[in-house]
C-alpha positions in Angstrom: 48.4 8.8 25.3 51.5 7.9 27.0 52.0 8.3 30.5 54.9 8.1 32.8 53.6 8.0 36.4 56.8 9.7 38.1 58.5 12.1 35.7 61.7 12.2 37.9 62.5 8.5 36.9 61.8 9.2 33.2 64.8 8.5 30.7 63.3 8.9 27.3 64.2 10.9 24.6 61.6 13.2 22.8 61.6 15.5 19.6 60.2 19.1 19.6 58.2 18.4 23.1 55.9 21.3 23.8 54.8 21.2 27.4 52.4 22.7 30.1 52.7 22.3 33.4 49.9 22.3 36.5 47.4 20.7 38.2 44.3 21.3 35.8 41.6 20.0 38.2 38.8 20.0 36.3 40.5 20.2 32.6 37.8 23.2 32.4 37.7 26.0 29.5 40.4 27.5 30.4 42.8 24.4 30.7 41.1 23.4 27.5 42.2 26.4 25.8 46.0 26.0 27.3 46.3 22.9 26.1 44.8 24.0 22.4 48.0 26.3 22.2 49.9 23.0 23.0 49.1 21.0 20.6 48.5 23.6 17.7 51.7 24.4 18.5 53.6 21.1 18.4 51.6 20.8 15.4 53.0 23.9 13.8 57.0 22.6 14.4 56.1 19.1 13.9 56.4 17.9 17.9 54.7 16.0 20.5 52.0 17.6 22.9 52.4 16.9 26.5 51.7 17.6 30.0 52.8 17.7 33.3 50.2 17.2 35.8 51.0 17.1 40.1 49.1 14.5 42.5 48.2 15.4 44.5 47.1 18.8 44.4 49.7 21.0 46.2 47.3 22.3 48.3 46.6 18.6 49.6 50.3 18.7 50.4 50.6 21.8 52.2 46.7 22.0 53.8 45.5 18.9 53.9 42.7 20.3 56.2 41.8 22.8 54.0 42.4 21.2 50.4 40.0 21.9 48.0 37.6 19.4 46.8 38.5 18.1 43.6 37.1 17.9 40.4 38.3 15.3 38.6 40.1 12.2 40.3 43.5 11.7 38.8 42.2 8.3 36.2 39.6 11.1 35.2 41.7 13.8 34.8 43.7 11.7 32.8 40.9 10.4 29.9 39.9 14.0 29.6 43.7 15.2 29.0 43.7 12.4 26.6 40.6 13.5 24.7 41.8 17.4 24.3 44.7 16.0 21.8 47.7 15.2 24.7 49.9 12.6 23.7 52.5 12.5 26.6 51.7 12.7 30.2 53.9 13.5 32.9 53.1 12.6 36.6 55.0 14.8 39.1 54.2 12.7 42.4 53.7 16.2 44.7 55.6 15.3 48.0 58.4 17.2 50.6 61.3 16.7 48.3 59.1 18.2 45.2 57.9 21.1 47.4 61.2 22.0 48.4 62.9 22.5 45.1 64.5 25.4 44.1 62.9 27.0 40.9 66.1 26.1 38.7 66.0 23.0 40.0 63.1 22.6 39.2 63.5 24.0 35.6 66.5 22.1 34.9 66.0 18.7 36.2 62.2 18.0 35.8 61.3 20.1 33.1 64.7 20.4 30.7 66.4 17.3 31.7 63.8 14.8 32.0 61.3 16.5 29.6 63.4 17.7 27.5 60.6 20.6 27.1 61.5 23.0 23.8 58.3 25.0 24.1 56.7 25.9 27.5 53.2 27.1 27.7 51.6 28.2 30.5 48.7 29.8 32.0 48.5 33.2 33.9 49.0 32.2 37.5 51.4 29.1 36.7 54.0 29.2 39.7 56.8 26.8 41.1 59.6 25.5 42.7 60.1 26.5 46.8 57.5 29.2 47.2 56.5 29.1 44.6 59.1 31.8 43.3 59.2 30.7 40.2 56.5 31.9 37.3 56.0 33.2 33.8 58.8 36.4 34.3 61.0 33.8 35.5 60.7 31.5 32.5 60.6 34.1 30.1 63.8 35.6 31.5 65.5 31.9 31.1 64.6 30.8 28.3 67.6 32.6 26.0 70.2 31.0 27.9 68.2 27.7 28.1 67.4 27.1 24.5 63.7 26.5 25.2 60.3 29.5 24.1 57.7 30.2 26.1 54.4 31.7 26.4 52.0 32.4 28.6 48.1 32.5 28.2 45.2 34.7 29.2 42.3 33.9 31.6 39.8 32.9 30.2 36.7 35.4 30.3 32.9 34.5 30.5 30.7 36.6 31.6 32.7 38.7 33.5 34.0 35.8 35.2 37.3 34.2 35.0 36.9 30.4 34.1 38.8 29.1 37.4 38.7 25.7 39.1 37.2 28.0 42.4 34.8 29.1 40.5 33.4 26.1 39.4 33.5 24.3 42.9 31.3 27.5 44.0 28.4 26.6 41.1 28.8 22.7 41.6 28.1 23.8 45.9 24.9 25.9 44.8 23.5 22.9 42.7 23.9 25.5 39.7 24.2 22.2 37.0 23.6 24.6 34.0 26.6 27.0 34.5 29.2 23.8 35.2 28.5 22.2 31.9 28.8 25.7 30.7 32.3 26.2 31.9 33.3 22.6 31.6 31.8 21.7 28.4 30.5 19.0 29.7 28.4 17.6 32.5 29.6 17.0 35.9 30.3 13.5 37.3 31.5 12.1 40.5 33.3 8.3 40.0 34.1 6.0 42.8 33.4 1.8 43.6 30.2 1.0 45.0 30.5 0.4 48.8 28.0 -2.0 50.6 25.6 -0.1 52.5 23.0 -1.1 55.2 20.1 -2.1 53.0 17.8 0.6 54.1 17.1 1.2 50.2 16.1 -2.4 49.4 14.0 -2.4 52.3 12.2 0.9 51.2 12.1 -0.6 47.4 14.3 1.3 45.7 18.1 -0.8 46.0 20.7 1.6 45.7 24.4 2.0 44.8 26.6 3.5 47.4 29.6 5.6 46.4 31.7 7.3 49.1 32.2 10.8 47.4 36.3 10.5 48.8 37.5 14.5 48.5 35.6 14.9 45.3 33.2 18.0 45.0 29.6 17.4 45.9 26.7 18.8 44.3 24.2 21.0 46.5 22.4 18.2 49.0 19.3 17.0 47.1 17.8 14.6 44.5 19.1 14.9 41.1 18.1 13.3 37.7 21.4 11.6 36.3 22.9 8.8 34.4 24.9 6.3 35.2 27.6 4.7 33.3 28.6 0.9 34.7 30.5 -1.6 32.8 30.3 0.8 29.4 26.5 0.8 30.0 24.6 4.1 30.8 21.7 3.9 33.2 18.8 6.5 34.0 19.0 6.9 37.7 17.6 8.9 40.8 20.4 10.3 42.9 20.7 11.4 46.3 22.9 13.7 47.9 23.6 14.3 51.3 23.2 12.6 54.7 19.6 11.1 53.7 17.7 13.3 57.5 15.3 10.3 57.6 17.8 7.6 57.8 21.0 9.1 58.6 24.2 8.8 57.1 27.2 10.1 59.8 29.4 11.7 56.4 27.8 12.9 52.6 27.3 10.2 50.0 25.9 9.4 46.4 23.5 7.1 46.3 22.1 6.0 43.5 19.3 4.1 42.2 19.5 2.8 38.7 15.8 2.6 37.1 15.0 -0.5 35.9 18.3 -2.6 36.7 18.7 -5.5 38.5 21.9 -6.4 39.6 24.8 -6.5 42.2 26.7 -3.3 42.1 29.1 -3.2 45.2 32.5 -3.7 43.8 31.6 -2.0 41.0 33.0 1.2 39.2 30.2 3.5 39.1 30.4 6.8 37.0 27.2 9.6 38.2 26.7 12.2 35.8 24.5 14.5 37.3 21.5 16.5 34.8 19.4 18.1 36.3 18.5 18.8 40.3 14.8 17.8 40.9 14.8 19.4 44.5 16.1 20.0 48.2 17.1 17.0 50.5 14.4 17.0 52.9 13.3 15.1 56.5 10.5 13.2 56.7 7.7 12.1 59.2 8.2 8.6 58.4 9.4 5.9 56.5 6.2 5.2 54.6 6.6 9.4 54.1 9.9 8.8 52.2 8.8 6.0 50.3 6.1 8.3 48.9 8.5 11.2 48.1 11.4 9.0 46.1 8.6 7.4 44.2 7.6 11.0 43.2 11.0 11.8 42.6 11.3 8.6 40.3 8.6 9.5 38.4 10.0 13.3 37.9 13.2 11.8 36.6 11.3 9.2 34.5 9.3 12.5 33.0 13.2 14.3 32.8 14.0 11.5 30.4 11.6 10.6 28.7 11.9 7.1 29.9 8.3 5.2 30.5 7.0 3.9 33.9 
């Protein structure tokens, strides 16, 4: 997949480009099902499926103190786009100057002029420009005099429930693992670089890698069965999250403990992909209390997986 990390400085020329345009945090059903109509689309007139994605999220523009957590990082967010059939990717850099466009700006300059967009295809609440006056009615009424089509696509309904990024950040809060994979299609992972911590899981005997979570979504607080994927390898491990009561962190993190790996992880890319929640985060008495309970929990995860003691 090609990418061009600030759309406004691109000055390539493309045949037949069919295009949708949004944030796609998540790249859940119902983005997967948007981006489907893409490419069978530029498949049908012989063109090239792409995307325009914004970073950051608007909403981490305009309420930075009440952005959602994300939940895919942008490099993330990126593979997955890559994997659903994408071949061109836009980067629209979301700053003042973007947020105060006019919606024909917008149109004509990012999307028509450096695009060079033929097809549009977007989902039901797509809006831009200042105010986001501009939407689907807007396009739709444009198009003739633009040259381009467009079309817009329906929620996605499971359930009763529309397939929404909210919506998933409400099931990945209640620790519900089952129904995220469900409207992902895939399990849920947190990626960061291992941080060095204070040693207090060497000293209990069970090393751990430290990831600072960053503005991604977080899981429920508990222990969780999960693998972890370092350096292309993928690695059984026990996962805490939350503030660990007995020892205290001051802000959430993922710690995780690979079974049966030695090794120096801080530096490190670490990928979690969480399976299955083996219970509450929990206080304890003591030290040599704690100790107890993550050997437990080890062993519950070992069970999970199928992986001998």
């Amino acid at each position: 997949m090609r990418i061009f990390e600030d759309v406004r400085t691109v000055t390539e020329s493309f045949t037949s480009l069919v295009l949708t345009i949004g944030s796609f945090d998540g790249v859940h059903l119902g983005h997967q099902r948007i981006i489907d109509e893409v490419c069978s689309t530029a498949h049908r007139c012989g063109g090239t499926p792409a995307l325009m994605t914004l970073d950051p999220h608007p909403r981490q523009y305009f309420t930075p103190a009440h952005a959602p957590n994300i939940l895919t990082t942008l490099k993330k967010k990126l593979e997955l786009i890559a994997e659903c059939g994408i071949e061109t990717c836009f980067i629209l850099p979301f700053e003042a100057s973007v947020a105060a466009m006019d919606r024909r700006d917008f149109l004509e300059e990012i999307v028509l002029k450096r695009c060079q967009a033929q097809h549009i295809i977007v989902g039901h609440d797509f809006s831009f420009g200042k105010g986001a006056q501009g939407n689907y009615a807007y396009l739709a009424a444009a198009a003739p005099g633009c040259g381009f089509a467009v079309k817009e696509v329906p929620p996605l309904i499971l359930q009763g429930e529309r397939v929404s990024s909210t919506l998933i950040r409400e099931r990945i809060l209640q620790g519900d693992l089952e129904d995220v994979e469900r409207l992902l299609r895939r399990k849920y992972a947190i990626r960061g670089a291992v941080i060095r911590g204070r040693g207090m899981g060497v000293q209990l005997g069970f090393p751990t890698a430290n990831i600072h979570p960053g503005n991604c979504a977080l899981p429920a607080f508990g222990i969780y069965a999960a693998i972890a994927f370092v350096d292309g390898a993928a690695h059984h491990a026990a996962v805490n999250v939350g503030i660990a009561p007995t020892i205290r962190h001051d802000e959430p993190m993922v710690e995780a403990h690979l079974l049966d790996y030695a090794g120096d992880l801080v530096g490190k890319e670490v990928e979690v992909e969480f399976h299955a929640r083996i219970r509450g985060e929990k206080k304890f008495e003591s030290h040599e209390a704690l100790v107890r309970a993550i050997d437990q929990d080890v062993r519950a995860i070992r069970v999970y997986f199928g992986v001998a003691q």
